[in-house]
C-alpha positions in Angstrom: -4.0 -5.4 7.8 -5.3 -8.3 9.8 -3.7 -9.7 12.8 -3.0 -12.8 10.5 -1.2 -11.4 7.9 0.9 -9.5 10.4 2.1 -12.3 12.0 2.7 -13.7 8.5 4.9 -10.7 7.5 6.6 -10.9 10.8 7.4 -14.4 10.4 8.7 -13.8 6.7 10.9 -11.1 8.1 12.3 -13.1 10.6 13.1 -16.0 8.2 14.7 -14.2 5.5 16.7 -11.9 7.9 18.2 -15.3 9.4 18.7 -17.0 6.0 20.4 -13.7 4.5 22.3 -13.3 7.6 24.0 -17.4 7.3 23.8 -17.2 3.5 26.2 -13.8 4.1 28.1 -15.7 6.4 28.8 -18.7 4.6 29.5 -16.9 0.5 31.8 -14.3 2.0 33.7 -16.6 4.6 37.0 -16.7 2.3 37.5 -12.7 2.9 37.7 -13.3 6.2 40.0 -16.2 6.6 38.2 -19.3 6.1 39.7 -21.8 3.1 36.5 -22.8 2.0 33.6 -20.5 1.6 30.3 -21.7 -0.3 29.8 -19.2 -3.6 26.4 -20.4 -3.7 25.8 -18.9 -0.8 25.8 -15.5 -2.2 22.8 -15.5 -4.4 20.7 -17.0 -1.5 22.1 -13.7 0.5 20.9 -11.6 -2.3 17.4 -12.7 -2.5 16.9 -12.4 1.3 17.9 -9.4 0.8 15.4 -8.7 -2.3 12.6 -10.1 -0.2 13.8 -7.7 2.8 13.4 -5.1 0.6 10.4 -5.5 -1.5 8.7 -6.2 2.2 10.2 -2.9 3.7 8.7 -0.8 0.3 5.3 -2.6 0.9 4.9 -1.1 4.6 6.3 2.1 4.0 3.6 2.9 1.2 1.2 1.7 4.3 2.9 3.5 6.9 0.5 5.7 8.7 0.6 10.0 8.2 0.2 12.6 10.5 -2.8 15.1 9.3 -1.8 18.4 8.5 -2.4 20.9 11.3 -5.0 23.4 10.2 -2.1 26.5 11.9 0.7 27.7 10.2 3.9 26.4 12.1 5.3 29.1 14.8 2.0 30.4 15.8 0.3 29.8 18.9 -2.8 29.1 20.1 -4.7 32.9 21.2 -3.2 34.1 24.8 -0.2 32.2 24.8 3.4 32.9 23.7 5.4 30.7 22.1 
């Protein structure tokens, strides 16, 4: 990934966490007291929260792997105890 493209994602992230967060905030405001919530708010909430998603399954198919060790687990290295 290029130092571009990270700052792109980063930035994406950032925006769709804070519009998710004040879409949330506004659609669900009538459960919490408030006379007048927005119900339009809600879908806006759920698409942040699409794009958060789709984002979050994109970098974990990237995400780097440790290489298997060539011993089997529990033994040691010759001369020393475990």
């Amino acid at each position: 990934m290029t130092r571009r493209r990270g700052i792109a994602e980063l930035l994406l992230f950032l925006a769709a966490s804070a519009i998710g967060i004040y879409a949330f905030g506004r659609g669900l405001a009538p459960l919490f007291g408030r006379p007048h919530g927005d119900p339009w708010w809600l879908p806006a909430g759920f698409a942040a929260l699409w794009v958060l998603a789709k984002q979050m399954g994109r970098i974990q198919d990237r995400w780097p792997r440790r290489k298997p060790s060539r011993r089997p687990a529990g033994t040691a290295a010759r001369g020393k105890r475990i």
